[in-house]
Structures are given as structure tokens and as C-alpha cells.
N, C-alpha and C positions, 0 to 999 in steps of 0.2 A: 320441345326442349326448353323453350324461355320459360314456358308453366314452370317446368318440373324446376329450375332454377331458380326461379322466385320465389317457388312455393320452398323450395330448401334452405333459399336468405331469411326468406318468416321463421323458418323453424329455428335456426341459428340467433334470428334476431329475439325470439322467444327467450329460446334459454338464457341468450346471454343476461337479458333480463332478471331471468332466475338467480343467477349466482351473483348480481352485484346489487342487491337488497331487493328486487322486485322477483315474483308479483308483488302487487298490493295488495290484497288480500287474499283469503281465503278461496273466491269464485277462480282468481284467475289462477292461485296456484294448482285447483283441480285439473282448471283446464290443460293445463299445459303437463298434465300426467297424462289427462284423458288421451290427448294429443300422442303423447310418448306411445302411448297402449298398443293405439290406431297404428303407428310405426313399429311395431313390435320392439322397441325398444325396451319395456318390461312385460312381464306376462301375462295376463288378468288376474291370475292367483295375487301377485307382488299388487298392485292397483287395488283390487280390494281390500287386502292389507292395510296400507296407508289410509283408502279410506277411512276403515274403520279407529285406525289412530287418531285421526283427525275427529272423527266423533263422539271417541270416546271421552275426548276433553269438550263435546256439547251435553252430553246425557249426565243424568244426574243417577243415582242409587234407586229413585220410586221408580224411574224407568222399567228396569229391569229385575228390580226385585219378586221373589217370592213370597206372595202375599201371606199375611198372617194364617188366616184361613187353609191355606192350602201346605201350611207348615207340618212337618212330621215332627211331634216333639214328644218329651218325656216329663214328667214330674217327678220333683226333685225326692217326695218319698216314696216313690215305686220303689219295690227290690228287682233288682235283677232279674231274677224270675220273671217277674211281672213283665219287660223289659224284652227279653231276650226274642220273644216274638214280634216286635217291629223293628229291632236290629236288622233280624234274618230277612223280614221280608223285604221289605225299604232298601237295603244296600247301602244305605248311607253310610259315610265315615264318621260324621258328627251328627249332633242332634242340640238344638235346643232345649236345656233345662229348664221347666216353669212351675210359678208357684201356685198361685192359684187359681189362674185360669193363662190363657195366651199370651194376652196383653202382659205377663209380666214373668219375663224372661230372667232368669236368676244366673246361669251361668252355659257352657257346653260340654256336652258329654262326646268324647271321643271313642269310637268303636274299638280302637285297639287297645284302650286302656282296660279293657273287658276280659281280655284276654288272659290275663294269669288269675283272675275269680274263675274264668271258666276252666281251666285247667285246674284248681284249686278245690272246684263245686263246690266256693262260697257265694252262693246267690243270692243269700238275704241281706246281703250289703245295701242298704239305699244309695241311690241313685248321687245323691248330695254328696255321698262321701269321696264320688268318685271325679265329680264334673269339676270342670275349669273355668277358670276367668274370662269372661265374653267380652268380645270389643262391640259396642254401643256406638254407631253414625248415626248422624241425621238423616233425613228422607233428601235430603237439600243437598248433599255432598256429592261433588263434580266426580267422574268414575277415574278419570286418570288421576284424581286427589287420592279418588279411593285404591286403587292400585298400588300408589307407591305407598299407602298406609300400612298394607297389606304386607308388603315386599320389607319395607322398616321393623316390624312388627313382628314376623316369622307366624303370619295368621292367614286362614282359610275361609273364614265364616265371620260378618259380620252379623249382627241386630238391628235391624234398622226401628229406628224409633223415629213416632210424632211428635207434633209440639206439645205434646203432654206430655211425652217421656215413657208412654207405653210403646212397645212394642209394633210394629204396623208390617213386619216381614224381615226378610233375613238377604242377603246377599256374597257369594261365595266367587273366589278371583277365577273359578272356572267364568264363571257368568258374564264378568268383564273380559276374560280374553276370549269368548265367543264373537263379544261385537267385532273381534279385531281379526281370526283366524278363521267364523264360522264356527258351525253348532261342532263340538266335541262328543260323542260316542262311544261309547266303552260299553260292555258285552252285559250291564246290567240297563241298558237303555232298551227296552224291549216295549213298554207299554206308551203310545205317543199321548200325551197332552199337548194338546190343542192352543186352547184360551186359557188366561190367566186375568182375575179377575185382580186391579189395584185399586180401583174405588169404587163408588157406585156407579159411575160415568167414565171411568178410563181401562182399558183393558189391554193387556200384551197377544197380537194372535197370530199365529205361527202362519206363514204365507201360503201351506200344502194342505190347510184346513179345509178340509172339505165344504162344499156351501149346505147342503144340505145339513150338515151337523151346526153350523156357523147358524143355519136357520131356526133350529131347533133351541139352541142355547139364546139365542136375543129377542124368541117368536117375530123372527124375522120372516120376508117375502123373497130375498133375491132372486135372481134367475140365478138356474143350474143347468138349464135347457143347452147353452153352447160350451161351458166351463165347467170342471168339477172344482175348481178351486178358488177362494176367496182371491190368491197371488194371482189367477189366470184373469178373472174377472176385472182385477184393475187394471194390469195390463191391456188389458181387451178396451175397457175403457178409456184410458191415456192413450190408447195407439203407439203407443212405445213402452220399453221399460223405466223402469223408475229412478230417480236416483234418491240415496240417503235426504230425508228432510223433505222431499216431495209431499204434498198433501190432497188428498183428493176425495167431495163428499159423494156419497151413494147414498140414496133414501135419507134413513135417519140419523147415520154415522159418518162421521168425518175419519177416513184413512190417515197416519202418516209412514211413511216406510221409514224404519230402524233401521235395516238391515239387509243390502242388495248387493248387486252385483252387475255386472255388463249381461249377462244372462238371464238370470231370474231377480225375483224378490227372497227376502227369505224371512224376514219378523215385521210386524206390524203393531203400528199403538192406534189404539180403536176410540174412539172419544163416541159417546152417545149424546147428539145436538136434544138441543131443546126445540120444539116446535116452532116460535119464534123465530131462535138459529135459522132452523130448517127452511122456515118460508123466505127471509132476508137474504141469504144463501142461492137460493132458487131464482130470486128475482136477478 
């Protein structure tokens, strides 16, 4: 009876903390949700939630963008015609307009704006005449900057550009409210990608990635022997789950989790160490 009292003056002496300027930072404000959780005070869904608010003001735009490469886009003199078959297959709503190669993103094309040419069966319209003004970020810009730029703006799709000013991938406010609600699904989400490749050395990999495929794509060695999955495998190795910001190396790659939960993991940024790293690391 005295435990369970003491242990209830902690928790009171906790929050009261909470609401008259403390925590002091960041760790203890986790803690004292973590703490909430464990009391069913809020639910895991609500917790990871806030997590991810909380993170979404650490990650920046290259985080979680869509790499150049792996962009669906259009040229600005296609007709329609031309056009109309990666509308249909892609699902997308928008699309990057470009001129002369990737790197150089001229404006966006909207799918629905397509829609009274189709109905019209004027298809030889270029692509130019129909696209819109693109909003242009840095790779550098904080996600909850990028959010309320988004929300200000009445926009869906950024450009994310390097320090040259070309192009380096794109970012859409679904992508930022995944880190905060989880992955979002909708009935054109049928084919899974895996890895996402942002530099030559940093990579986004989804936690349910299989190892054998994870192996294939880095000509990697892991074991798959007791786990099928990249998420299972660091678990396995932590001996607990992970939380946001954790980092942990395997072989040649240094994990960090993006995106977890009291339960599982769920996105991962993959760094490819340098040998060097690796041995320094090791020791």
C-alpha cells in the first residue's frame, strides 16, 4: 500500500512538474507521456502521435523525400496524348513538369486539370499550357516549417532542390503527416516499395522490408535465418524496441529509426559507413 502511494505522489509530483514550466526538455517530456501510456492514461495510437509531432519539428525535407530518380514526371512539351498513359497508370494527382532533363523542374501538372481536354478530346495541347506554379524548398527545411508552408499556401507538392538550385526530389504534406499519424493507404497503394534511395550513402527503408530483398539491393550478407525482416532483425538485436532517434550499426550500415511505435518499428534511414567508420565503430 505505501509502494502504490508513493509510487502515485511520483506521478503527481511528475505532472505537477509538467504544467508549471517543467519538463526541461525534450527527454523528460517523453518520459512522462511514456509514463502516462504505461497508466493508460492515453492510448498508444495518441503517444505515437505526439511522438511524431515532436519529430516532425527534428527531420528536415531530404529526410523523407522522394528522390529525383525515383520521381514520376512529365515534360513540359509532351501532348497529352503522350501523357495520358502515366496519368492512368501512376494514380497520381500531380506530377512534376520538366525541361530538360529531371534536375530541372519548370512547374506542376495537376490530374484534374486534364479533365475537361479529356472530355473535350483535345489532346494535343502541351503539357506547358496546362501546368502550374511549383513551390521550390530547400533540402534543409525543418518538416513542421514545411507544413505550415504548405497549410499557408493552399499546396500539396513541393520541389525540393539542392544547393545548386536543381532539383534533388519532391515532397507532398501526405509524407509529413505519415511521420505524425503513420503510413496512409488508399486503394491505389497496391505495389510496396521498399528502399528509397537519397544519396549515394543515405537511404529511407521501410521496417517490413524484407532481408533477403534488403540483401539483394546493398549485396548485402545479413541473416534472415531467425527474422524475415530488416524491423525484426534490429529489434532482435536491441533486445527491445526502438524508440524515434535510436541508432544502431549492423555490418556496414548504421540504422536510425524515423518512425516507431511501442510495438513495432516502422521507417528507417540507412547510412552506408565507410570502412574506416566501420572498423572505429567495431572497436
Amino acid at each position: 500500500m505505501n509502494e502504490q502511494v508513493a509510487d502515485s505522489s511520483s506521478w503527481v509530483e511528475r505532472l505537477s512538474q509538467f504544467f508549471t514550466g517543467e519538463p526541461k526538455d525534450r527527454k523528460d517530456l517523453l518520459a512522462i507521456l511514456r509514463d502516462a501510456q504505461k497508466r493508460h492514461l492515453i492510448d498508444r495510437d495518441a503517444l505515437s502521435m505526439i511522438e511524431g509531432v515532436l519529430m516532425v519539428s527534428e527531420l528536415r525535407v531530404r529526410d523523407i523525400m522522394v528522390p529525383r530518380a525515383q520521381m514520376d514526371v512529365v515534360h513540359q512539351d509532351a501532348s497529352l496524348s503522350d501523357i495520358f498513359p502515366i496519368v492512368i497508370d501512376t494514380h497520381h494527382s500531380r506530377f512534376p513538369v520538366i525541361g530538360e532533363d529531371r534536375s530541372q523542374v519548370v512547374g506542376i501538372l495537376l490530374a484534374k486539370d486534364l479533365l475537361p481536354y479529356a472530355y473535350r478530346r483535345s489532346l494535343q495541347v502541351p503539357v506547358k499550357k496546362l501546368m502550374r506554379k511549383a513551390l521550390f524548398v530547400p533540402e534543409s527545411k525543418r518538416l513542421n516549417v514545411m507544413l505550415r508552408e504548405f497549410r499557408q499556401q493552399r499546396q500539396h507538392m513541393a520541389i525540393v532542390i539542392d544547393e545548386y538550385g536543381a532539383a534533388a526530389g519532391l515532397v507532398t504534406i501526405e509524407d509529413i503527416l505519415e511521420q505524425i499519424v503513420g503510413e496512409i493507404a488508399d486503394e491505389h497503394d497496391l505495389e510496396e516499395e521498399y528502399i528509397f534511395r537519397r544519396s549515394n550513402k543515405v537511404y529511407t527503408v521501410k521496417a517490413i522490408t524484407p532481408i533477403e530483398e534488403f540483401n539483394a539491393y546493398f549485396d548485402a550478407d545479413l541473416s534472415d535465418e531467425d527474422f524475415d525482416t530488416i524491423g525484426g532483425l534490429i529489434v532482435h538485436t536491441l533486445g527491445h524496441v526502438p524508440q524515434r532517434g535510436e541508432k544502431i550499426q549492423i555490418d556496414r550500415f548504421e540504422f536510425e529509426v524515423l518512425r516507431a511505435d511501442n510495438r513495432r518499428i516502422h521507417l528507417l534511414k540507412v547510412k552506408l559507413l565507410e570502412p574506416k567508420l566501420q572498423e572505429s565503430r567495431a572497436d
